[in-house]
C-alpha positions in Angstrom: 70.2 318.2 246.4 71.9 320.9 248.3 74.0 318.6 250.4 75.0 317.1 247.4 76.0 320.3 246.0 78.0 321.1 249.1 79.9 318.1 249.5 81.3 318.8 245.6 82.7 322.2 247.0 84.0 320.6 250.1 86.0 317.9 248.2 87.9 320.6 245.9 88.9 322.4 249.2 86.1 325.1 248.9 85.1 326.0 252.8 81.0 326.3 252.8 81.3 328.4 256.3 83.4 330.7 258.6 85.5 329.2 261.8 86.5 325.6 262.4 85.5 323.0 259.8 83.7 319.9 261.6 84.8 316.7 260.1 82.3 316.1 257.0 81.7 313.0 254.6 82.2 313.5 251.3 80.5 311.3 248.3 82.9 309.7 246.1 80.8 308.2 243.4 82.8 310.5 240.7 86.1 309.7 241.8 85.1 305.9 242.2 85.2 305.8 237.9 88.9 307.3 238.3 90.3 305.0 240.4 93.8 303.4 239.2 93.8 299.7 239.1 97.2 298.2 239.0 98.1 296.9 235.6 99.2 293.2 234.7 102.9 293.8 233.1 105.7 291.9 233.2 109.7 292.6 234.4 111.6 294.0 232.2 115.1 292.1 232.3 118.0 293.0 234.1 120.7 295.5 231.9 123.1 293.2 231.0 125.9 295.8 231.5 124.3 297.3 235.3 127.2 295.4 236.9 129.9 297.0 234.8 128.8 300.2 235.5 129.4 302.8 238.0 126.4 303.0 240.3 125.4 303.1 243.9 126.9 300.8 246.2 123.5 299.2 247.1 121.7 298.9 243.5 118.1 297.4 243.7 117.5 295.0 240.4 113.7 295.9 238.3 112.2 293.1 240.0 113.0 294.2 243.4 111.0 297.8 242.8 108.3 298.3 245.5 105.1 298.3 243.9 102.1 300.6 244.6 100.0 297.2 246.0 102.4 296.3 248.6 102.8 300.4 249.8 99.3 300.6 249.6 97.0 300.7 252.6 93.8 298.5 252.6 91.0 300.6 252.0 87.6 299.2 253.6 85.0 298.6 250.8 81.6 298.3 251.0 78.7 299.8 248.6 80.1 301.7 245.7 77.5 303.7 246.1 77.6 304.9 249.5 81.5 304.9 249.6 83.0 307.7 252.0 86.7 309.0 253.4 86.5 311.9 255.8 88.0 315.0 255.3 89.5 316.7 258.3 90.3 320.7 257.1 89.0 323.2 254.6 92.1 322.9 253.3 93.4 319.6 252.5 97.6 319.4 254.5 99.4 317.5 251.1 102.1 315.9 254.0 100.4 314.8 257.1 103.3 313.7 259.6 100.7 310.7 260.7 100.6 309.7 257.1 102.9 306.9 255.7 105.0 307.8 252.8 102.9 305.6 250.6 99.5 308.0 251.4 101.2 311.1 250.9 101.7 310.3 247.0 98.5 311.8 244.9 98.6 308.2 243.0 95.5 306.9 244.0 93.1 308.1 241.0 94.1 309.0 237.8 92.6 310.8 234.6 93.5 309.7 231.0 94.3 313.0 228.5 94.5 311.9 225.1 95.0 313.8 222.2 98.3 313.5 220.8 99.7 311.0 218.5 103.5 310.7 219.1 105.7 311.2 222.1 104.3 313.8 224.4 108.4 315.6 225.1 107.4 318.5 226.5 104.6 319.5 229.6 104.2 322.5 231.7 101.3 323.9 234.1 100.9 327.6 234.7 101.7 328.5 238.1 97.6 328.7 239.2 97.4 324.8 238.0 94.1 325.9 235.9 96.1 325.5 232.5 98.3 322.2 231.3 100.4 323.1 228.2 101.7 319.8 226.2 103.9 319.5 223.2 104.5 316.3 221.0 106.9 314.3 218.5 103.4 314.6 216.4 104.6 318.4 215.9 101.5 320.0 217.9 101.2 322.3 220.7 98.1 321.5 222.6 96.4 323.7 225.1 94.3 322.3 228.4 91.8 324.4 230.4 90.2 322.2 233.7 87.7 325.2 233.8 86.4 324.6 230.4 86.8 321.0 229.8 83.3 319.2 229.8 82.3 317.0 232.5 82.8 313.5 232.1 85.8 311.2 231.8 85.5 311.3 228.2 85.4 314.4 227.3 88.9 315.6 228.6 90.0 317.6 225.1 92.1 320.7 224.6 90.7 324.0 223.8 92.9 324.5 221.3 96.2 322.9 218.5 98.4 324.5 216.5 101.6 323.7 215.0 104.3 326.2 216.1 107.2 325.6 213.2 106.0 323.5 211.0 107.4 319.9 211.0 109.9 320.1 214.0 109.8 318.5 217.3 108.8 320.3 220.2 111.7 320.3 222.8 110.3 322.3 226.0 108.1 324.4 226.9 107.7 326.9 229.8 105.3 329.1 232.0 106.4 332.6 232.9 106.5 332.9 236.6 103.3 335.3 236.3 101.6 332.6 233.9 100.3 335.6 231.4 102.7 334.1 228.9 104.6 330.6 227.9 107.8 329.6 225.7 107.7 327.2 222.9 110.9 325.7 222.2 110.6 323.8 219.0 113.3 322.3 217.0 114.8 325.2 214.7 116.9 327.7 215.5 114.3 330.6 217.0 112.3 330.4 220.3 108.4 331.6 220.5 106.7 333.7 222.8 102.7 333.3 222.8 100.3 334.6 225.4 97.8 332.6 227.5 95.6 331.9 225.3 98.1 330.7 222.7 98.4 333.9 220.9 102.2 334.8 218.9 103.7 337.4 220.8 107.6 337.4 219.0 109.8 334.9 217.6 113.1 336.0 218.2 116.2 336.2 216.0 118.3 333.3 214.6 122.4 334.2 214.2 124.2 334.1 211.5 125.7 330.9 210.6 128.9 332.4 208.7 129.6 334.1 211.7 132.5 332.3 213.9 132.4 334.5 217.1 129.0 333.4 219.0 129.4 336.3 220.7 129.2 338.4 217.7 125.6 336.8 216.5 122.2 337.9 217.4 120.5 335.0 217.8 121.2 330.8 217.9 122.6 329.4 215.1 122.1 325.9 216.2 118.9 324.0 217.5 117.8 325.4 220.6 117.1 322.7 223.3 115.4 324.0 226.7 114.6 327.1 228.1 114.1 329.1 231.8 112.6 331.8 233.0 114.2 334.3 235.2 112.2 333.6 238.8 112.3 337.7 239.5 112.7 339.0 236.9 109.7 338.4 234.7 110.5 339.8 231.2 114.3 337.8 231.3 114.9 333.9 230.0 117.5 331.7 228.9 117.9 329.2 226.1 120.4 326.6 225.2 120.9 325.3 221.8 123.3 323.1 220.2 125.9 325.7 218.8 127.5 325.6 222.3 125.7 329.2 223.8 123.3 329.8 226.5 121.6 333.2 225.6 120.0 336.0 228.1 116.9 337.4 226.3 114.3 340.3 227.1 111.1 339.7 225.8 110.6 343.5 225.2 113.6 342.7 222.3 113.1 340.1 220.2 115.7 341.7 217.6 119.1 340.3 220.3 119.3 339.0 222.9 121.1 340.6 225.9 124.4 338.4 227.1 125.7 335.5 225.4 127.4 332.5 227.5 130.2 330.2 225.4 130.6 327.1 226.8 133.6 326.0 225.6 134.2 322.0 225.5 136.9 320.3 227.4 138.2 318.9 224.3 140.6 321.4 223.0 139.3 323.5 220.1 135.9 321.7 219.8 132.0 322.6 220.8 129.7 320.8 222.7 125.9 321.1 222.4 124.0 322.3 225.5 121.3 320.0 226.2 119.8 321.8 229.2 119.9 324.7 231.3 118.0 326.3 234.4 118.2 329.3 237.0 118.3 329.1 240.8 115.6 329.8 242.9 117.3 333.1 243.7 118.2 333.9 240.0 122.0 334.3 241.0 123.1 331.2 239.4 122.6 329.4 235.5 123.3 325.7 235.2 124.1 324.4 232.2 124.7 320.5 231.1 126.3 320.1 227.8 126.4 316.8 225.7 130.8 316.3 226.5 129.6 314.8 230.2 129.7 318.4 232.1 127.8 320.6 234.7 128.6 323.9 234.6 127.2 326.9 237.0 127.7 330.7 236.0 127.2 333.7 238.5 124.7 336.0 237.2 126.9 338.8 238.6 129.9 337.6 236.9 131.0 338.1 233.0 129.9 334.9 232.1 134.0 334.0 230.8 134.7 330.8 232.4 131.9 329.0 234.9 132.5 329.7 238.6 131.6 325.4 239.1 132.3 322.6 236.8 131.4 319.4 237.5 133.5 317.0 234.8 132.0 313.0 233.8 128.3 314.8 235.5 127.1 312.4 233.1 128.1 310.2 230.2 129.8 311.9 227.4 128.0 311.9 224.1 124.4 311.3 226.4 122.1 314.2 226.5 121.4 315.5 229.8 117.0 316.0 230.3 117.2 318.7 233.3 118.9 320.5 235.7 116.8 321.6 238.5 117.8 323.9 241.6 116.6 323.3 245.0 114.8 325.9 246.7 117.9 326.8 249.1 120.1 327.0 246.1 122.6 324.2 247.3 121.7 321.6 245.5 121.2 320.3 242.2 119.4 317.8 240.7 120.2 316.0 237.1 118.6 313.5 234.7 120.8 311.9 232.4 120.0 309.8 228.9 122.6 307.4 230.9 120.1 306.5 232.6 121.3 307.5 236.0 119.8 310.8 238.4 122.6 312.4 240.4 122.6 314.9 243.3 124.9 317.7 243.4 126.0 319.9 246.1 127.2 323.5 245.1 129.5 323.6 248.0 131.5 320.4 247.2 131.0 320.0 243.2 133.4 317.7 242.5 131.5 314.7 242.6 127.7 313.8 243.3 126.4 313.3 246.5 123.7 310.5 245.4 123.4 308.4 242.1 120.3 306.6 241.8 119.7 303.0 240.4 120.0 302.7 236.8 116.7 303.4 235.4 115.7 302.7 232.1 115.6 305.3 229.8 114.3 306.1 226.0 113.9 309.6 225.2 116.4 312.4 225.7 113.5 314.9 227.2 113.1 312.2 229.9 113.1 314.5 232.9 113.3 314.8 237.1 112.2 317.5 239.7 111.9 317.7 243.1 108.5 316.9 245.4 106.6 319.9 246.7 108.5 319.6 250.1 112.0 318.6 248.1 111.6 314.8 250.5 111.5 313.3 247.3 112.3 313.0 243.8 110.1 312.2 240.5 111.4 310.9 237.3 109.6 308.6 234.7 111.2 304.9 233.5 110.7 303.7 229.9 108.9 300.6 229.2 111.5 297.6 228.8 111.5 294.0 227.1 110.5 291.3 229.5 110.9 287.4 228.6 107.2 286.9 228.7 106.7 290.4 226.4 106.8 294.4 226.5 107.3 295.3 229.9 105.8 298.3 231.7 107.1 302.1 232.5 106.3 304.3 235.6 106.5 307.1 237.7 109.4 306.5 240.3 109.5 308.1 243.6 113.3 308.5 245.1 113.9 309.5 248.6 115.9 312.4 248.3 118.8 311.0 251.1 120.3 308.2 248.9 118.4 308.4 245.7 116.7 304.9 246.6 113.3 304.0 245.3 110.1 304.4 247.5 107.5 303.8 245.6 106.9 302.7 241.6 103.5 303.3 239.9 103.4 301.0 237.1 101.3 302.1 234.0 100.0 299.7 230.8 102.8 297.8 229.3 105.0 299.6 226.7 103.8 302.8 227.9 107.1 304.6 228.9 106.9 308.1 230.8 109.2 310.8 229.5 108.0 314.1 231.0 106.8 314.5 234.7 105.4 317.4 236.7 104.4 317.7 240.1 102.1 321.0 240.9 102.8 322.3 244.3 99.6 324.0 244.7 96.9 321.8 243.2 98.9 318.3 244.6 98.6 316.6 241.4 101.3 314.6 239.0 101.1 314.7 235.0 103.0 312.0 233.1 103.7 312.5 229.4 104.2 309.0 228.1 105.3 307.8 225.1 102.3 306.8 223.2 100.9 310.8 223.1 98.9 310.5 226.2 98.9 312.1 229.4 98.3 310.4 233.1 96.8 313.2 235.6 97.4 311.4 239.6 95.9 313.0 242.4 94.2 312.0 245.4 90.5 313.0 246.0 91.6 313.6 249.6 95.0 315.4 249.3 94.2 317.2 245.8 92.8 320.5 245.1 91.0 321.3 241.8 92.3 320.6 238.6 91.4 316.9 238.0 88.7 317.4 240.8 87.1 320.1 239.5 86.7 318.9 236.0 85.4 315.6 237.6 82.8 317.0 239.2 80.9 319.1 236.8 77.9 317.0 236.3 76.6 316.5 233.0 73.5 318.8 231.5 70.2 316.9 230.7 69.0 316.8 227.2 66.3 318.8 227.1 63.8 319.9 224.3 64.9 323.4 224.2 68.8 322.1 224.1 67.6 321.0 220.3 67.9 323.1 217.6 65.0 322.9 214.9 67.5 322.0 212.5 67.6 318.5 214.1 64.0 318.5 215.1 63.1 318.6 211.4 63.5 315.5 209.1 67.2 314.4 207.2 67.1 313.8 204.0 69.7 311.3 202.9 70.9 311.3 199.3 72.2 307.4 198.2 75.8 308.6 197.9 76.0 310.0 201.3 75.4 306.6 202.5 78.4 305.0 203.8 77.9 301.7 201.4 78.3 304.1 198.5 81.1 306.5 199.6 84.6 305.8 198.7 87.0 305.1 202.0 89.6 307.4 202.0 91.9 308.9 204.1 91.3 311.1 206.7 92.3 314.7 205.8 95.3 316.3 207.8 95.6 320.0 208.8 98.3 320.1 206.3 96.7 318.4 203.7 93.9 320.9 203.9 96.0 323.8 203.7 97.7 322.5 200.6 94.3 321.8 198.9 93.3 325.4 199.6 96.2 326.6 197.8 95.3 324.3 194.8 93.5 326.8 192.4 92.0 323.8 190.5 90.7 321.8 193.6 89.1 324.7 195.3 87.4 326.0 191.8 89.2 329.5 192.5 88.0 332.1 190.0 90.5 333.2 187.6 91.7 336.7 188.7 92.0 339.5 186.9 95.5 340.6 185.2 97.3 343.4 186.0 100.5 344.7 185.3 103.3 342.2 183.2 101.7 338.7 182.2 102.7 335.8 183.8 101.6 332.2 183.2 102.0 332.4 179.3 99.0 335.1 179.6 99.7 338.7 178.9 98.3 341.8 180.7 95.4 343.9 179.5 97.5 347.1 178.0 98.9 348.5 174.8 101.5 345.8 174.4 98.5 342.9 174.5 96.9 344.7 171.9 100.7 345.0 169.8 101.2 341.0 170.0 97.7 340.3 168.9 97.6 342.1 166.1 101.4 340.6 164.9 99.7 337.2 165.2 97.1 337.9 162.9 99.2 339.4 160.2 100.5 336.8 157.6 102.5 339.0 156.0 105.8 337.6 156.8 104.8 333.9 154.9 103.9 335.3 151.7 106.5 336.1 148.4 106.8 339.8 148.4 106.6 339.9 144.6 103.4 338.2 144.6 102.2 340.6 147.1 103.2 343.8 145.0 101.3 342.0 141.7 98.2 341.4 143.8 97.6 345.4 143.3 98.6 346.4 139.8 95.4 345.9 138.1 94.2 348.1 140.9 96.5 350.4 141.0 96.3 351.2 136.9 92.7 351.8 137.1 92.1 353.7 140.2 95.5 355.6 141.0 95.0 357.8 143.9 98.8 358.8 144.1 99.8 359.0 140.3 96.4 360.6 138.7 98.2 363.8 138.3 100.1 362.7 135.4 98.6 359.5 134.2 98.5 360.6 130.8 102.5 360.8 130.8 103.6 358.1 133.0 105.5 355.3 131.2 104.4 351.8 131.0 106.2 349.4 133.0 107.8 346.5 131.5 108.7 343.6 133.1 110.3 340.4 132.2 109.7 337.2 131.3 110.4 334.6 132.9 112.5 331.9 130.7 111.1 328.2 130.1 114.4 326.6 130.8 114.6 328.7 134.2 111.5 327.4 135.2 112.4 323.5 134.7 115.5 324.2 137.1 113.1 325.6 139.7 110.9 322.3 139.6 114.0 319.9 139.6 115.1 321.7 142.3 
């Protein structure tokens, strides 16, 4: 039992003792169940247009992709049980020199995360790899702890969902370099700030639309699309947004922001929406890629006027550009266009790209590429195509990074299509947002550290008779209409629907409150001018014939006066008059 205990340490890169690490076996029963088995799909067709386009001068075609099966190395099988790889360090080396490219890649096991419904557009890790942050098409925000997951492959669920803004689209989302706090870029015109644990810290300021200046506003006036955090300086970020700005914030000042960058369109008189934006390693440089085709880099020293590099036609005009990422030396750049096409860019000579990849099918305009831990290689999802036999499949494609050219594909179930990738440096592992709201974790058990490892090996707790409450020890009773033969089907409630319903005085049986101050409602409050209107409701008065109203008390008035008893004896006898036959008749005809 305690060797058992000891190998689960060993595999997540724990060292059980002090000096040099002997070679060791480690049990792989756990990550056995994870194991990825290549899926049947089929091609997608050639793009009829490939050839018209401008490309790489050596273009590979979809079918001619290298497949994980053919890059793989045959693993010796034997009893699943007793199956075994050797580890060699206490801490696993992600890039062995003696290792083929193929064995480097953390693609051999994966783990399914599924909670969304829609399009997972936006993914982020904190900078530890203990905490996956996900946003969706299905408006939710969703919140991933390895630590505090259950064991099991099944039971891989946030900790906790929310909806930042409502109905809108969540764009990006971003870790602060210290990973205490995270953006949330959804689309409206205001970024959020919330802490770890998914806790509003500020939303900052829109503009003011009526304003023409962009310099003169506080805030976007147009949807913001991406975001960036400032690598030194940790309470500084940027956002771009489609009103042709890239804004400096603080987050100590979420009343303006601190510099404003216009990026002014090529097309005389016109503005161009920024799609994406990011800083250098260094923070001396901001990239910017607007929708007109361009690349743009700003010196943080400068006054942010006109960029110090353009790069014109980076991309295809009126295609949105889904990032702009820096390599670690601050030459080069790296871009993912809607136009299907990744391009290298060196800061030195900016004119034109150094590499263009093959054209790789593409869906969604968050569809995004980085760089490998050790910048080799490139990442970047494809979308799932149409076939002639069907829906073809998407993957995760691996680019060398001298000539863009495809190394390895890792196919996934047909018409899954992966938009957002990241690869932790740290932990070794790969996430893949794909297109049907789920999430593919890759890593290797060999070359991985923690995160799908250590939720993999928590070993499930035996039901015991203390783990029982005595609320299910005692006996159910089951009325007949809580039976599912006799309960009506409907829908299942949404979080929405439920917060409408609360509001509903009449479905939630809310007490009627108490009144006070002016009425409202066709009710009117408890005070003096309640009491005035009542009591004009009652009184008839104004339907009756005022003579017939004075009559009604002259009988009583001539035998109990109590004004005119003074002089009864002397006061004269009022006469009136009679009222003529003929006048009468003309009343009735009338």
């Amino acid at each position: 039992m305690a060797d058992d205990s000891q190998d689960a340490w060993a595999s997540m890169g724990i060292p059980m003792s002090f000096g040099k690490q002997q070679k060791k076996k480690v049990v792989q029963r756990t990550f056995d169940q994870t194991k990825r088995t290549e899926p049947v799909v089929t091609t997608p067709a050639a793009h009829p247009e490939s050839s018209k386009d401008v490309g790489p001068s050596n273009p590979r075609k979809p079918d001619e992709f290298p497949r994980e099966e053919s890059l793989r190395q045959p693993v010796p099988r034997g009893d699943n049980k007793q199956a075994v790889v050797e580890s060699t360090d206490d801490e696993p080396e992600f890039m062995d020199e003696d290792e083929s490219p193929a064995e480097q890649f953390p693609t051999s096991h994966e783990l399914l995360l599924q909670d969304h419904t829609k399009v997972v557009s936006a993914l982020a890790l904190d900078p530890s790899g203990a905490r996956v942050i996900s946003g969706s098409y299905d408006y939710d925000v969703k919140l991933w702890d390895f630590g505090g997951m259950g064991g099991g492959t099944g039971e891989a669920k946030p900790f906790k969902t929310w909806e930042p803004s409502g109905s809108y689209y969540i764009h990006d989302l971003k870790f602060s370099p210290a990973g205490d706090q995270f953006l949330v870029i959804p689309g409206t015109l205001q970024p959020k700030l919330y802490d770890r644990d998914g806790e509003e810290l500020a939303e900052f300021i829109k503009g003011d639309m009526y304003i023409r200046d962009m310099r003169h506003t506080a805030g976007h006036v147009g949807e913001v699309t991406c975001c960036a955090w400032h690598p030194r300086e940790a309470n500084t970020f940027i956002t771009s947004s489609s009103d042709s700005t890239i804004r400096i914030w603080d987050t100590e000042d979420k009343r303006k922001q601190k510099t404003v960058i216009v990026v002014k369109s090529k097309e005389r008189g016109t503005r161009t929406k920024v799609t994406s934006c990011a800083f250098s390693y260094d923070g001396k440089l901001i990239a910017g890629a607007c929708l007109d085709g361009t690349l743009n880099l700003w010196a943080t020293s400068s006054n942010f006027v006109r960029p110090s590099h353009t790069a014109e036609n980076a991309h295809s005009k009126g295609t949105e550009t889904g990032s702009v990422v820096f390599s670690v030396d601050g030459r080069t750049i790296l871009s993912r266009g809607s136009d299907e096409y990744a391009r290298l860019w060196d800061i030195r000579s900016f004119k034109k790209p150094l590499h263009t990849s093959p054209r790789i099918l593409t869906a969604y305009p968050e569809t995004n590429a980085m760089f490998s831990p050790d910048e080799k290689y490139i990442i970047t999802g494809a979308a799932a195509g149409r076939g002639e036999n069907g829906v073809g499949s998407g993957g995760l494609l691996f680019l060398k990074r001298d000539g863009l050219e495809i190394e390895k594909r890792v196919d996934f179930a047909p018409g899954e299509s992966v938009v957002r990738v990241v690869w932790h440096s740290k932990i070794n592992q790969i996430l893949c947002g794909l297109s049907t709201g789920s999430i593919r974790l890759l890593y290797s058990p060999t070359n991985s550290i923690n995160g799908a490892k250590l939720l993999l090996n928590k070993s499930r707790k035996k039901a015991t008779i203390e783990s029982f409450s005595s609320s299910l020890l005692q006996p159910h009773i089951i009325t007949p209409h809580a039976l599912p033969m006799f309960r009506d089907d409907a829908e299942r409630p949404t979080k929405r629907k439920r917060d409408k319903d609360r509001d509903d005085p009449r479905k939630t049986k809310k007490p009627m409150p108490p009144i006070s101050g002016p009425g409202r409602g066709g009710r009117v409050g408890a005070s003096a001018t309640q009491h005035v209107v009542q009591n004009l409701v009652r009184d008839s008065t104004r339907d009756e014939d005022p003579r017939e109203a004075l009559l009604k008390y002259a009988d009583l008035a001539e035998k109990e006066p109590k004004f005119t008893a003074a002089w009864r004896i002397n006061q004269p006898k009022p006469v009136f008059q009679e009222v003529e036959e003929e006048e009468e008749e003309e009343e009735e005809q009338s």
